[in-house]
N, C-alpha and C positions, 0 to 999 in steps of 0.2 A: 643703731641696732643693738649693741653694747654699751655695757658700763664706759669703756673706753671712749665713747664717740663726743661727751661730754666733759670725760678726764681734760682735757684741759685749762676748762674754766676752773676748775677746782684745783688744779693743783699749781698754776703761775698767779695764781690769786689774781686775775685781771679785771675784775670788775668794778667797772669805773664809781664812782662815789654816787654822780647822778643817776645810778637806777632801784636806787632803793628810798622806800618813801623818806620824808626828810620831818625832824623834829627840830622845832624853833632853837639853838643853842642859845648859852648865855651873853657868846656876845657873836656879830656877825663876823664872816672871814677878815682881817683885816694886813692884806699883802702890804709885806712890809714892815711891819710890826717883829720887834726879835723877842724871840723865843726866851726868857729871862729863868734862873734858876729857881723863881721863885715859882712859874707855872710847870717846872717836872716836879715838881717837891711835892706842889697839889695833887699830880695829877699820880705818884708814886703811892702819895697815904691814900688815894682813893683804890690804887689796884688791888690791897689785900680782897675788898669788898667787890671788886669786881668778879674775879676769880671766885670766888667763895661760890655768888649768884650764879653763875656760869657753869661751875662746875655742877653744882645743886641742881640743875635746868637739865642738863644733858647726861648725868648719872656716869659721866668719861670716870674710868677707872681710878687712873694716875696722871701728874700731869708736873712738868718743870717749868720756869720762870726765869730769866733771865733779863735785866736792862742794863744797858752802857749808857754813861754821857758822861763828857768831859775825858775820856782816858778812864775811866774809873766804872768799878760794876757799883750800881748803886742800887739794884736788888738782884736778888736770888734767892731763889725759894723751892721747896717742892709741894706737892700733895699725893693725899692718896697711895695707892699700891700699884706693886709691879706687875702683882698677876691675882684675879682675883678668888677667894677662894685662901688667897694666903695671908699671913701676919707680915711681908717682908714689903714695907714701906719705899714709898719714892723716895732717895735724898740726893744730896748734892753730885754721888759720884753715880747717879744712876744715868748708863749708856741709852742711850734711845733710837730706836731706826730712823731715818731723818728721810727716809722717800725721796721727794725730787727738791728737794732741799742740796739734796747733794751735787745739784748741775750746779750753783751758786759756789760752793765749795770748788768742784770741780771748775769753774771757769778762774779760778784765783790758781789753783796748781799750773792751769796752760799759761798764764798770767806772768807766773814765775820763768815758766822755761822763755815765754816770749823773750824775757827780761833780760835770761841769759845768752840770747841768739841764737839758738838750739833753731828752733821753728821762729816764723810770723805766722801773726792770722790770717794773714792771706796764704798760706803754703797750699796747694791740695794738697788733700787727705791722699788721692792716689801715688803721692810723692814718699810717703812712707809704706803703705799698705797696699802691696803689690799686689796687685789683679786687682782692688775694690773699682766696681764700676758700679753704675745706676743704669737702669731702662735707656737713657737716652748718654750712649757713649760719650758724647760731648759734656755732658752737665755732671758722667759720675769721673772723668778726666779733670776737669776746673772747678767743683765745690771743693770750695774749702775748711779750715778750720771754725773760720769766722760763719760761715752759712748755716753748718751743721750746729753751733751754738748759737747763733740766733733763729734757728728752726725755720732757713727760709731756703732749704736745698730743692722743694717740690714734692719732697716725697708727702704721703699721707700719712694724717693723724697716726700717732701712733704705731707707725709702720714698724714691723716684726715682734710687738708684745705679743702678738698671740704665737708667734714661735716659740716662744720662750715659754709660755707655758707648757707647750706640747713637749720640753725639753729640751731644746736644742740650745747648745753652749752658745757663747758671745761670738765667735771664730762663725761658728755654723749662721748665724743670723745674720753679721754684717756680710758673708756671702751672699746672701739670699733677698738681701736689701734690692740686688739690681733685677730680681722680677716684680719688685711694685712697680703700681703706676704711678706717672707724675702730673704733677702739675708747674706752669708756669716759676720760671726757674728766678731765683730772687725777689721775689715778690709777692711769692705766697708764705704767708705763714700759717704751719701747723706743726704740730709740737709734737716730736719723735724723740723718747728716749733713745732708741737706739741710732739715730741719726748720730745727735752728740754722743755718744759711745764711740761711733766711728771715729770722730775727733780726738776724742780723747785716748781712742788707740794710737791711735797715728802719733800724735806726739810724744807716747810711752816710747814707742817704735822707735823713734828719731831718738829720743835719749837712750835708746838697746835698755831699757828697761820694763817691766812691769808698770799699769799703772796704779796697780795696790804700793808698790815701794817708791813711784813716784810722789804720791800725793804726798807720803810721807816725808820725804829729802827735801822736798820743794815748797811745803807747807807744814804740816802736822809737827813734824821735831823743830821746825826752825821758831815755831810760835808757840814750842811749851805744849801742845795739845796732845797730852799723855794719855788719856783715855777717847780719842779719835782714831776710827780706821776707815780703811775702804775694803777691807775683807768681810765676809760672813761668818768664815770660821774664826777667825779673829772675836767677831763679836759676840758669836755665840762661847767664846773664853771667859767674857768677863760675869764673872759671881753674879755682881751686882747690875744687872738689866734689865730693862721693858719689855714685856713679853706683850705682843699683838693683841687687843683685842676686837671680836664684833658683834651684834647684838642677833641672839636669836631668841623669836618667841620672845621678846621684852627684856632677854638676862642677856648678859654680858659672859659669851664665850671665849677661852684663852685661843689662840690663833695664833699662824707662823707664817713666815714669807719668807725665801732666802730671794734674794733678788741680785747675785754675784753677779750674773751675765751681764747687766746693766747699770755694774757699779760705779761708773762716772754719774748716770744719772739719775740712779735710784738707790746703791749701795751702802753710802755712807752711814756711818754712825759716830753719836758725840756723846757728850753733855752740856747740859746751859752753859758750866762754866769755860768749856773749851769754846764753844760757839760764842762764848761774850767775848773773847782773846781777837776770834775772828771779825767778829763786828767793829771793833776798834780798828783793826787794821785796814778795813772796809773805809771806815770814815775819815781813817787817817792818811789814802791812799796809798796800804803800800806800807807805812809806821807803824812800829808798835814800842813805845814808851823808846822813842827815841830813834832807832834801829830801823834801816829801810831790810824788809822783809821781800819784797817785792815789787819789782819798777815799778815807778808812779804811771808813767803812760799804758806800760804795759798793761796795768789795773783798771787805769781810767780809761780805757777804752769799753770796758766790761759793763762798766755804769753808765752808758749813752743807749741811746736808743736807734735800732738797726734795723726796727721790722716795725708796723701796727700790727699790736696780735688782738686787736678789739674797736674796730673803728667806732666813731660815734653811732650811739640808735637813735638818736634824735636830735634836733635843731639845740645850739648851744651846749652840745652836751661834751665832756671830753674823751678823745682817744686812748686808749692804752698804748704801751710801747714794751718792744720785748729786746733787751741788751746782747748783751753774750753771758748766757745762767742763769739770767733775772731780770724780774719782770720791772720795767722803768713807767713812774705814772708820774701825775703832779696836781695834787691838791687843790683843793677848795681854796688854797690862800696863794694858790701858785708855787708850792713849793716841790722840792722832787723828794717823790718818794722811791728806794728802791725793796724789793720785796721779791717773797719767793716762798708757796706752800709746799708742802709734801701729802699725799694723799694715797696710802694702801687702802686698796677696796679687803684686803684682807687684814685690816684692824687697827693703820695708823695714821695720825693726823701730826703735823708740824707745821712752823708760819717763823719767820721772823719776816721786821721790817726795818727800815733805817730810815732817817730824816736828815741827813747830814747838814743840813741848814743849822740843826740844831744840836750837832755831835752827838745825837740821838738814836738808840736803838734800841730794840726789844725783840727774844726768841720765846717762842711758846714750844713746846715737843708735849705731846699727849701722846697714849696707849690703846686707845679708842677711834674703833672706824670711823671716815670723814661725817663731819655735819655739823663745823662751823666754829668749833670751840676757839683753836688756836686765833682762826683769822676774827671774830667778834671780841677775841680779850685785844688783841693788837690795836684794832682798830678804837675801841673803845678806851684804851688807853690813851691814842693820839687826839682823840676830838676833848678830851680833858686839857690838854698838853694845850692845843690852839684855842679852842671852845669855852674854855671852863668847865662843860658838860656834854654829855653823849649828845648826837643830830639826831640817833635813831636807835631803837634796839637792832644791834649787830647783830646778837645770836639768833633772831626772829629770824631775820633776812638771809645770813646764810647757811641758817640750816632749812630753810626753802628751797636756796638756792643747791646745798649739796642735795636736797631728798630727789629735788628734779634731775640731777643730773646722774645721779648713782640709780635712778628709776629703770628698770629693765625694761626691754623693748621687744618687738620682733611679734612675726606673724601667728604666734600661737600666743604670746603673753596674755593672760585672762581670758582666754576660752578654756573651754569644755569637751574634750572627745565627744564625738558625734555619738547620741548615742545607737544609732545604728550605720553605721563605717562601711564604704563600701571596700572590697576584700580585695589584698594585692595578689601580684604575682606571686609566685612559689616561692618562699624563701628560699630557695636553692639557687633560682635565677641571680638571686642578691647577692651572694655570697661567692668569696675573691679576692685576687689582690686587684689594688685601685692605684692608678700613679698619680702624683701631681707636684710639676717642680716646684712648686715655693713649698708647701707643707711636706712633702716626701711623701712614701708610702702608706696607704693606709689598709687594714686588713678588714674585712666583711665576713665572721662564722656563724653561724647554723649551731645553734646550743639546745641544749633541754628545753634551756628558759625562754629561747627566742633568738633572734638577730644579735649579732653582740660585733662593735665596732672599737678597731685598735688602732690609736694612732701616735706618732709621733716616735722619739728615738727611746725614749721610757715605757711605752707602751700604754698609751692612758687609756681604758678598756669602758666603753663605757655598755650597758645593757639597751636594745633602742626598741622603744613599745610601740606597740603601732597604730596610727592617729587616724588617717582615713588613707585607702586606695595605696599606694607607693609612697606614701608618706610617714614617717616616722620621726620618733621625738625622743629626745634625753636631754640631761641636764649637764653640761660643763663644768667643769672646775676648774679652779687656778682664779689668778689675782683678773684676770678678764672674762670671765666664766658669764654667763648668765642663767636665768631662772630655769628655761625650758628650751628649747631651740629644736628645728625643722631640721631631717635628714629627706631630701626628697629624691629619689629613684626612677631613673629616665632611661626606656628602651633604647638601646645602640641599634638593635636589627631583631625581626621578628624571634623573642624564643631564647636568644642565644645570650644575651646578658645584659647590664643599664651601666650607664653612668651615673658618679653620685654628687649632688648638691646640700653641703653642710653650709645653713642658715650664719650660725654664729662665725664662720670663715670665711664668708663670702662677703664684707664690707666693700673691699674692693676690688669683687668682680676675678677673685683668687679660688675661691670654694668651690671648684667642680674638680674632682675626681675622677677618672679616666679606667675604665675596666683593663685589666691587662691579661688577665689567667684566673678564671674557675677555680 
C-alpha cells in the first residue's frame, strides 16, 4: 500500500544474485579458488571508473567510498557535494546518515554488552523494559533480544514507522507495539525498525544508560570513531555533512529526516573512514590492529544466519539469510557474504558489504534518494574481485528494483476524480473527535476551505478534498508518506455521525477511527 510495504528488499539488500539477468564473466565461479591480492588490486584500479559511470547514470548528488583488506583501508575517496546548489564538496570528514545501516552498527554495541555479561541474546526485552508486551502476552513476555534483531518476533513489516511520523517518540511507539497484529512467532521474518529498537532499548536499560552514550562506551570511542554518533542533534553539529537529498520534477531537492526515535535502527551517522575502522573489526571478529574490541563469540554470533528473509523463487536458486543487524547471503562461488543497505525514502542511500573469506570490505554512503547507486558500486566491485568483470549491469537491475519498490500504491494511485462525484453527507456530520488506540486521536474540522484532518502528537494537519460520496483524499508526508491516499467516512447510526477509515493506516487492519464527540 506504501513506500514501506517493499522497504525491505531495499534496505537489508536481500536480493539473491539469481534474479537478475546474468552476463557471461571473464571467468566462471570457481569455489575454492583464494582470493589473491593481485585480483583487489584489479579490481581497486577499476573502481575510480566505476564510480565515475555510476554516478554519471544516476546524477546522485555526493557520495563517499571506503574499502578494507588486510587490516588496511586501501581506498577512500569522495565525490560530489553535500548539498546541491552549494560550493561545499564531499571529503573525507564528511558525516553522512547511514539509515538502516545503523542496525549493523547497532548489533556490534549489543555484541559488546553481550561480551561483558551485562545481557545475553537470549534475555527478554521484557526483562529490562517493564510493561513492553506484544498482542499475544505470551510471545511480548519471551521475544528476545535476538528475535527483535533477527526481525522474527511476528510483528508486521515495519510495525510502528507510521507512528513515528505522526510524531510520537520512541517510549510512545514501543508502547504501542502491543496493538499490532502478529504473525507466527519465530519464524516469520519481517523487518521492523522499531522491533530492534526495542532491543536495543532493553539493553541501554540493563546498562542504566542511554543508548546514544551506549553505542558510544561500547563502540564508537573504544574504535577511534571520532566523527560517529547515534544522536541527531549531535549530527546535525557537525559543519561538515550530507544534507538529504530527492529528486523532484527531474532536479535534485535538499531534504531532511531526523529519525532519533529509531536510532538503533535508522539513527546512526559516520564517515567512510570511521565505517572502514568498523569493517575491520567486523572481519577481524571483534580485533582491531591487535586489541580485542569486542567478544569474538559475542560478535560471531551476529554474522550467522537466524531467519530466511528471502526464500528461493525458483528451482536451484539461493536463499537469503538475515543475522542479527545483517543481512547474511553466499555467493556464486560459495562464499559468505555479509551486507547491509540503508534507504531514506526522504533522500538517502548507503550499502556496505564484507567477504571475510577475503579480509575484504567496502562502504558506499551517498546523499541521494534510493535507486541502487551504493548497492550496484558494491556489487560491481566484487564480481571484478571473483569474475575479473561485471555478470551484469548492477545499476540497471537495481534501480528497477528500488523504482518498483519505492512505486506508490493504493486505491486512488493514477485515477482521476470522477468527474461528476456523487455528493457526501454534510460536512458537519464529519466533523469531531475520532479515537483510536494505536494511532491516538484524531481531529475532523469544518474550515472555509473544507474538511481539514489533525492527527497525531504534532498535529499533522492535512486539507482533505473530496473524491466521490464519503470519500475523500490527501496527501501524507513523512519518510512513509505516499502520493495520494483515501479517507473513507462510514455511518455509525442514521444522521448522528461515521466512523473514519485512513487508507495510508490501515496496512494492518489498524486505520479506522471511532467517532467519540461532534
Amino acid at each position: 500500500m506504501m513506500r514501506i510495504v517493499s522497504a525491505a528488499l531495499a534496505v537489508a539488500l536481500v536480493v539473491p544474485l539469481s534474479c537478475a539477468p546474468r552476463i557471461a564473466p571473464a571467468s566462471e565461479p570457481a569455489p575454492g579458488v583464494a582470493i589473491t591480492p593481485a585480483h583487489v588490486r584489479t579490481a581497486l584500479r577499476a573502481l575510480p571508473g566505476i564510480v565515475a559511470a555510476i554516478k554519471r547514470r544516476s546524477g546522485v548528488p555526493g557520495m563517499a567510498i571506503a574499502v578494507v583488506h588486510d587490516d588496511r583501508v586501501v581506498f577512500e575517496r569522495a565525490y560530489g557535494v553535500r548539498r546541491v546548489g552549494s560550493n561545499a564538496r564531499v571529503d573525507l570528514r564528511t558525516v553522512f546518515q547511514l539509515a538502516s545501516v545503523s542496525k549493523s552498527l547497532a548489533a556490534t554495541v549489543v555484541a559488546g554488552a553481550v561480551g561483558t555479561k551485562v545481557v545475553r541474546w537470549s534475555d527478554p526485552i521484557a526483562k529490562y523494559l517493564p510493561g513492553f508486551t506484544l498482542r499475544d502476552p505470551y510471545v511480548g513476555s519471551h521475544v528476545t533480544i535476538a528475535d527483535m534483531f533477527a526481525h522474527r518476533s511476528g510483528l508486521p513489516d515495519h510495525a510502528g514507522d507510521l507512528l513515528e511520523d505522526l510524531g510520537y517518540g520512541r517510549a510512545q511507539v514501543l508502547r504501542r507495539l502491543r496493538y499490532e497484529p502478529l504473525r507466527p512467532f519465530r519464524i516469520t521474518y519481517a523487518y521492523t525498525n522499531f522491533g530492534l529498537t526495542a532491543a536495543a532499548q532493553a539493553v541501554a536499560d540493563a546498562e542504566h544508560t542511554t543508548w546514544e552514550k551506549l553505542s558510544q562506551r561500547m563502540l564508537y570511542g573504544p574504535l577511534g570513531m571520532t566523527r560517529t554518533t547515534s544522536s541527531h542533534r549531535a549530527f546535525e553539529r557537525f559543519a561538515d555533512r550530507a544534507t538529504l537529498h530527492v529528486r523532484r520534477n527531474g532536479r535534485w531537492v535538499a531534504s531532511s529526516r531526523d529519525p532519533q526515535a529509531q536510532s538503533p535502527a535508522g539513527g546512526a551517522n559516520s564517515t567512510v573512514g570511521d565505517l572502514a575502522k568498523w569493517m575491520m573489526l567486523e572481519v577481524d571478529l571483534g580485533t582491531y590492529h591487535g586489541r580485542q574490541i569486542v567478544a569474538r563469540d559475542a560478535l560471531l554470533a551476529t554474522q550467522q544466519p537466524h531467519i530466511v528473509s528471502m526464500p528461493p523463487r525458483e528451482p536451484f536458486a539461493r536463499a537469503s539469510f538475515y543475522g542479527y543487524g545483517m543481512g547474511v547471503a553466499y555467493d556464486d562461488t560459495g562464499r559468505l557474504r555479509l551486507s547491509h543497505s540503508g534507504a531514506f525514502a526522504s533522500g538517502g542511500a548507503t550499502t556496505f558489504e564484507l567477504l571475510p573469506a577475503a579480509r575484504l570490505g567496502i562502504v558506499v554512503l551517498t546523499n541521494g534518494e534510493p535507486s541502487g547507486v551504493p548497492e550496484a558500486i558494491a556489487k560491481t566491485f566484487y564480481d571484478i574481485v571473483e569474475f575479473g568483470a561485471p555478470t551484469r549491469d548492477w545499476y540497471a537491475f537495481y534501480s528497477q528494483v528500488f523504482a518498483t519498490a519505492l512505486a506508490p500504491s493504493g486505491e486512488l494511485i493514477g485515477k482521476k476524480p470522477p468527474v461528476h462525484p456523487q455528493p457526501s453527507m454534510t460536512l458537519r456530520t464529519f466533523a469531531g473527535t475520532y479515537a483510536n488506540e494505536y494511532y491516538g486521536p484524531a481531529t475532523v474540522r469544518v474550515t472555509t476551505k473544507g474538511l481539514q484532518l489533525v492527527l497525531g502528537p504534532i498535529h499533522r494537519t492535512y486539507l482533505l478534498r473530496h473524491w466521490n460520496g464519503n470519500v475523500f483524499a490527501f496527501t501524507p508526508v513523512g519518510e512513509n508518506g505516499t502520493d495520494i491516499t483515501a479517507v473513507t467516512f462510514e455511518p455509525v447510526s442514521a444522521g448522528t455521525g461515521t466512523d473514519m477509515t485512513i487508507e495510508y493506516l490501515n496496512a494492518n487492519g489498524l486505520g479506522t477511527f471511532t467517532r467519540r464527540a461532534p
